[in-house]
C-alpha positions as a printed NumPy array, in Angstrom:
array([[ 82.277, -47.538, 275.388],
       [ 84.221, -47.231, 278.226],
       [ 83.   , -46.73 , 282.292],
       [ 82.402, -43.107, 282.915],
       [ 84.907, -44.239, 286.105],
       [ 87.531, -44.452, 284.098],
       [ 87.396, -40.802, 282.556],
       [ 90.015, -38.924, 284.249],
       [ 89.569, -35.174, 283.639],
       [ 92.432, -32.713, 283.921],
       [ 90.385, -29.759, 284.446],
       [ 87.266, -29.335, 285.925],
       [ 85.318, -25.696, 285.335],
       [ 82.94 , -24.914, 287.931],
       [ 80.382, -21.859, 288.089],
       [ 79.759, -22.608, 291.918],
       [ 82.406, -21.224, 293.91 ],
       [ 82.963, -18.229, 296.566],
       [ 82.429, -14.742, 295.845],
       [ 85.796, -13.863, 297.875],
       [ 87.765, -16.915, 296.089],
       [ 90.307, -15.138, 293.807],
       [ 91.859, -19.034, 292.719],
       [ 95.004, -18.122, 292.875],
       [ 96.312, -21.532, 292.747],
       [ 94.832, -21.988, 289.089],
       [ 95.965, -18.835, 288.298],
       [ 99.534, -19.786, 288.935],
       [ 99.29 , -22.873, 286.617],
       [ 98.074, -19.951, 283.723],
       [101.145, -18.146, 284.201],
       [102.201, -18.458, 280.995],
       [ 99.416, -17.208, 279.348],
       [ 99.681, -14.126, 281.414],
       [103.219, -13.44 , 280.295],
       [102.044, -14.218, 276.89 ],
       [ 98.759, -10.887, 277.475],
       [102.207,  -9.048, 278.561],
       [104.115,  -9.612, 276.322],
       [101.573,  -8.589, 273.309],
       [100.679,  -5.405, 275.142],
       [103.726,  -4.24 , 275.396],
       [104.761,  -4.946, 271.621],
       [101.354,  -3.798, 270.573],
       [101.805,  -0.81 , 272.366],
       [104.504,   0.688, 270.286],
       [103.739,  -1.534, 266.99 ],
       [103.962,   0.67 , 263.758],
       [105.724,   3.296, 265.856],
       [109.135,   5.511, 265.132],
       [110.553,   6.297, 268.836],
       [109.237,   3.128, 270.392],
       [110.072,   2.54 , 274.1  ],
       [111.096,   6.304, 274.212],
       [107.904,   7.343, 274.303],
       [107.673,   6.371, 277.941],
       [110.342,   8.99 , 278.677],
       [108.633,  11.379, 276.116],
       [105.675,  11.464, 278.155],
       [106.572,  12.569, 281.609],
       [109.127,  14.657, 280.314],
       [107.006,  16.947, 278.532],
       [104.45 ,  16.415, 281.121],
       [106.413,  17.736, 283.863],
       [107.677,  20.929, 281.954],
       [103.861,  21.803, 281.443],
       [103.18 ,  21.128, 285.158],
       [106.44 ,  23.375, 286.084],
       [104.877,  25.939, 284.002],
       [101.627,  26.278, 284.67 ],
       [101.373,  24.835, 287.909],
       [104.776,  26.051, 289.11 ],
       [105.521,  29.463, 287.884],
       [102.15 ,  31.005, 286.722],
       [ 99.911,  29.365, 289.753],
       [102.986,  29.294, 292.74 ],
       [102.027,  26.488, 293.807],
       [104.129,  25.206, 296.952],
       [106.276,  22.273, 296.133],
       [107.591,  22.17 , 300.298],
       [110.794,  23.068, 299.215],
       [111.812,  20.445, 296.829],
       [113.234,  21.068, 293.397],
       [110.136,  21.778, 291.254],
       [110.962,  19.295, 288.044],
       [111.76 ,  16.589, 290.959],
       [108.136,  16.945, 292.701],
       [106.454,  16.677, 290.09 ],
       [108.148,  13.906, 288.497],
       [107.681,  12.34 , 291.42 ],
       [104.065,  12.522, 291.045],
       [103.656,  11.752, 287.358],
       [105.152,   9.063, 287.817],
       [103.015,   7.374, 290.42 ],
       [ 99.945,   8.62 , 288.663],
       [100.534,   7.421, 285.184],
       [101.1  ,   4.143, 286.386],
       [ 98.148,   4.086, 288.751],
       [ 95.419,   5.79 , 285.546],
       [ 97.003,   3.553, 283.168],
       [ 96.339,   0.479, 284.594],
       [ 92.568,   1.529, 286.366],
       [ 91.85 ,   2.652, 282.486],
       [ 93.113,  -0.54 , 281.021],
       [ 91.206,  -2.854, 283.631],
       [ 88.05 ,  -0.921, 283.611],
       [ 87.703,  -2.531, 280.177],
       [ 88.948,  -5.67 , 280.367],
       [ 85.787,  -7.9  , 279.956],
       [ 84.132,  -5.69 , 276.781],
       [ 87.748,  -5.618, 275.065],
       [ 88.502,  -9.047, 275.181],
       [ 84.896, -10.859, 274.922],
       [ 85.9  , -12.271, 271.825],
       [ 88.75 , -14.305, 273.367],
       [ 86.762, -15.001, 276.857],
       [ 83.927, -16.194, 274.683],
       [ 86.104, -18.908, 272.374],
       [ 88.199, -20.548, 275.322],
       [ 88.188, -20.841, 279.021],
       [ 91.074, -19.631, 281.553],
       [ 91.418, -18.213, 284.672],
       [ 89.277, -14.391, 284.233],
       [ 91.558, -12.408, 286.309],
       [ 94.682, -13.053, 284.568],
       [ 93.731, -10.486, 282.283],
       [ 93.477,  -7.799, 284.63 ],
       [ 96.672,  -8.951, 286.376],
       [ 98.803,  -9.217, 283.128],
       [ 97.799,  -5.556, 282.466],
       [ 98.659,  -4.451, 285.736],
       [102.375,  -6.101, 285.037],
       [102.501,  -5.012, 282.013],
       [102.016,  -1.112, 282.817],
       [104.694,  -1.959, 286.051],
       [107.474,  -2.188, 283.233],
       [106.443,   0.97 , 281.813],
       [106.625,   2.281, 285.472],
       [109.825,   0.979, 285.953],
       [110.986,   2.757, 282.629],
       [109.721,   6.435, 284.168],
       [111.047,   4.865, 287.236],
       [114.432,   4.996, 285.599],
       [113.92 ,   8.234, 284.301],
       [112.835,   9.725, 288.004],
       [116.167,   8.115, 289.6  ],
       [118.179,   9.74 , 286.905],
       [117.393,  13.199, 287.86 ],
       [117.324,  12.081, 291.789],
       [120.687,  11.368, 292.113],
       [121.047,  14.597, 290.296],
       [119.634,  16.578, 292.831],
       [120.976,  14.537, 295.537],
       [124.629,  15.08 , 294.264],
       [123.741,  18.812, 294.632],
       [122.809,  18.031, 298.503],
       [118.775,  19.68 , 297.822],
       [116.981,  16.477, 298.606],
       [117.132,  14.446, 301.973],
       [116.032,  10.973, 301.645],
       [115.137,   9.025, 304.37 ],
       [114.562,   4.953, 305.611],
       [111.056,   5.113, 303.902],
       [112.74 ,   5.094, 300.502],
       [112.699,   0.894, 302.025],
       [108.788,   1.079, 301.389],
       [108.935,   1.764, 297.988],
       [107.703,  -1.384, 296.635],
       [104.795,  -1.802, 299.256],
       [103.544,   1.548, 297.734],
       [103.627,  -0.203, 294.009],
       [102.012,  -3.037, 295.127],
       [ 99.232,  -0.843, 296.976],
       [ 98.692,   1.167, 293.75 ],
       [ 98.125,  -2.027, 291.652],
       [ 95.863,  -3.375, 294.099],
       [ 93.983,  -0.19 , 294.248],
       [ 93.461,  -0.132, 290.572],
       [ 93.058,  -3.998, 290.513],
       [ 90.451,  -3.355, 293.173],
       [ 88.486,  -0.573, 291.225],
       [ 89.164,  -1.885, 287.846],
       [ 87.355,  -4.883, 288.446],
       [ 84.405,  -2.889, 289.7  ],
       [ 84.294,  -0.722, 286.589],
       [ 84.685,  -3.656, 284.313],
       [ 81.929,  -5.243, 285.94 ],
       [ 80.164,  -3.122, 285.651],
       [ 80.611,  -1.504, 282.214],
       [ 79.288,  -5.244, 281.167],
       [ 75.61 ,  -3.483, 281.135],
       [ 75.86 ,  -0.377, 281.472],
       [ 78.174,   0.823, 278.888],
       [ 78.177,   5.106, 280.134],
       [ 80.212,   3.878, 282.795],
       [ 83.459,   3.786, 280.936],
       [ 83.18 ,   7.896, 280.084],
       [ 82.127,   8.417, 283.289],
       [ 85.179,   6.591, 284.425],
       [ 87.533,   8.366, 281.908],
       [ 86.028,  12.133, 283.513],
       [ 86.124,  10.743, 286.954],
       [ 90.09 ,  10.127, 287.026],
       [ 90.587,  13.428, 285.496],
       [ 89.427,  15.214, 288.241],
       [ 90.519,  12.37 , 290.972],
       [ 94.106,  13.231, 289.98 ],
       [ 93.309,  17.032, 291.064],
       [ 91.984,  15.645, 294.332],
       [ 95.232,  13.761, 294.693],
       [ 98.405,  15.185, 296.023],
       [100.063,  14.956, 292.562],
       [101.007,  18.309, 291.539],
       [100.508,  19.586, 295.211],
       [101.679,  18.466, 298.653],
       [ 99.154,  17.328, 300.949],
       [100.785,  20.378, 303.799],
       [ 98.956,  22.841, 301.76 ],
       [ 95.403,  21.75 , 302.065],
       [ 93.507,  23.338, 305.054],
       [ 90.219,  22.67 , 306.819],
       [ 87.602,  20.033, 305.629],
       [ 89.917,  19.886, 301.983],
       [ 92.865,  18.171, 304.209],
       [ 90.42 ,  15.703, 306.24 ],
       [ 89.368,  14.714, 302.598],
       [ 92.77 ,  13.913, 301.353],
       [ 93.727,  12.075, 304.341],
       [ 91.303,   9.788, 303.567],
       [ 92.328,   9.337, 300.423],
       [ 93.688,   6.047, 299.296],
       [ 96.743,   7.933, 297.261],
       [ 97.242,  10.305, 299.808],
       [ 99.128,   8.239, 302.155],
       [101.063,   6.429, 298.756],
       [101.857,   9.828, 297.213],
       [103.104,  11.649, 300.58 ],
       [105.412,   8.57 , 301.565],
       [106.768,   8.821, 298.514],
       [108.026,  12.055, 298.014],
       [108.626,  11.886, 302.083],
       [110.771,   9.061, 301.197],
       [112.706,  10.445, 298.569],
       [112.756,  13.899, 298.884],
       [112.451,  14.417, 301.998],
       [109.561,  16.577, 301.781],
       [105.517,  16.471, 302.7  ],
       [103.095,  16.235, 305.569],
       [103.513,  12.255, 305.447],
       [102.717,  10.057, 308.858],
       [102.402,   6.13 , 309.348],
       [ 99.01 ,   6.613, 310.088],
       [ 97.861,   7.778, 306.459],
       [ 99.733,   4.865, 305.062],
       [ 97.505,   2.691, 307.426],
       [ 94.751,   3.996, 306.367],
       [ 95.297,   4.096, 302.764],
       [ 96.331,   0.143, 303.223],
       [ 93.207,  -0.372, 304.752],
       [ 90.817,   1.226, 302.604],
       [ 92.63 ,  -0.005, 299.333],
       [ 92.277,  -3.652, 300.505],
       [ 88.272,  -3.078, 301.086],
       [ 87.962,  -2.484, 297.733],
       [ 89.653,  -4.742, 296.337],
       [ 87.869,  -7.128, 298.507],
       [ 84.513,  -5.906, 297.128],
       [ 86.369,  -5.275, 293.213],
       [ 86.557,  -9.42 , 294.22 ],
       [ 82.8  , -10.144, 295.067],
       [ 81.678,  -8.058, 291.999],
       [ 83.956,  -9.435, 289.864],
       [ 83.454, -13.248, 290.586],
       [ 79.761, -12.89 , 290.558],
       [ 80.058, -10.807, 287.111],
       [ 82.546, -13.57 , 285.135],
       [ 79.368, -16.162, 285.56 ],
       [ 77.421, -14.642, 283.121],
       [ 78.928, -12.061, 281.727],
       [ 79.027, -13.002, 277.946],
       [ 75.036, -12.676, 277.93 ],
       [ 75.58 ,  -9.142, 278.546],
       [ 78.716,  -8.017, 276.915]])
């Protein structure tokens, strides 16, 4: 029998580590397992289906004629000017992305205890493969979005401006945001189980106390100091600043959201490293 001295391991797994230590470095080395989680989402997504991929234009399509109609022409609510089906494209997009990928992470430890309880890898790349994997459905709207832009632009009714540069700081806020409070949920959801309906009511009405189908200049009184400190807010009203030239955007609600969106993911980080320890005992 040989020296124990001699055994060389090439991977050590540890339950002692820091609360704030996201291991990043041996989450690199899993990258190909987490392009593997995206990959089968994505196929698994539209498995068995007729239109495929075309659902992802299906979706905000018909989503934004309902919103012109309801919201638009029987409400009158103010769009600031910009072309209605624009707007709210604008903020379908965002949102879907943003819902779709806090809904998907808020269950990512009871969906996939079966697999986290046969073989050991890096916890977080699931939550970070679904967050990729939703960004190429988001790039798909994205499409979609910058098709009837440059529409509307050709007709001279939108002004963009430099903050159009931003763009993909305002993606990578929105996945951190619903990395952040995904990881919270799923933590969470470990024992107590009514959290995930709660969760699915809560971003129902979170989207109606986010500037999606609204601009933020039409709130008034306590309603706008509420928004303002809302982490979408700033993300939302940059981005239709950006590209339409449109909203009651300033740097300062950006900062804010920024700062407020890294918080929780710093606390999404605590929970969710304490949680991973012993979470198949409760799952």
């Amino acid at each position: 029998m040989s020296d124990s001295k001699d055994q060389q391991w090439t991977e050590t797994i540890e339950s002692n580590h820091s609360l704030f230590d996201l291991n990043l470095k041996e989450v690199w080395r899993y990258r190909d397992l987490a392009y593997m989680f995206v990959k089968r989402d994505f196929i698994s997504s539209f498995k068995q289906t007729i239109l495929g991929p075309i659902w992802f234009f299906i979706n905000p399509i018909f989503t934004t004629v309902v919103y012109i109609v309801v919201f638009g022409n029987i409400a009158k609510l103010s769009t600031d000017g910009a072309p209605k089906i624009l707007f709210y494209l604008a903020g379908i997009t965002l949102w879907n992305y943003f819902s779709t990928c806090l809904t998907a992470t808020s269950t990512v430890f009871t969906t996939n205890a079966s697999i986290f309880g046969k073989v050991y890898f890096p916890r977080l790349i699931m939550p970070i493969s679904i967050v990729l994997s939703n960004l190429m459905r988001f790039g798909v709207q994205m499409g979609l979005f910058l098709i009837v832009f440059f529409y509307y632009l050709y007709q001279g009714e939108v002004q963009p401006n430099w903050w159009i540069l931003a763009t993909p700081l305002l993606i990578v806020l929105m996945a951190v945001f619903a990395l952040g409070m995904g990881m919270i949920f799923s933590s969470l959801t470990t024992k107590y189980r009514d959290l995930q309906m709660l969760l699915t009511f809560g971003i129902s009405l979170y989207m109606y106390a986010t500037p999606v189908i609204y601009p933020a200049s039409s709130l008034k009184g306590i309603f706008k100091t509420i928004a303002f400190y809302n982490p979408l807010t700033g993300i939302f009203e940059c981005f239709k600043y950006a590209w339409l030239g449109v909203g009651d955007f300033s740097s300062t609600m950006l900062l804010i959201s920024t700062f407020i969106i890294f918080l929780i993911f710093a606390v999404g980080t605590v929970i969710f490293n304490k949680v991973e320890k012993g979470f198949m005992d409760t799952v």
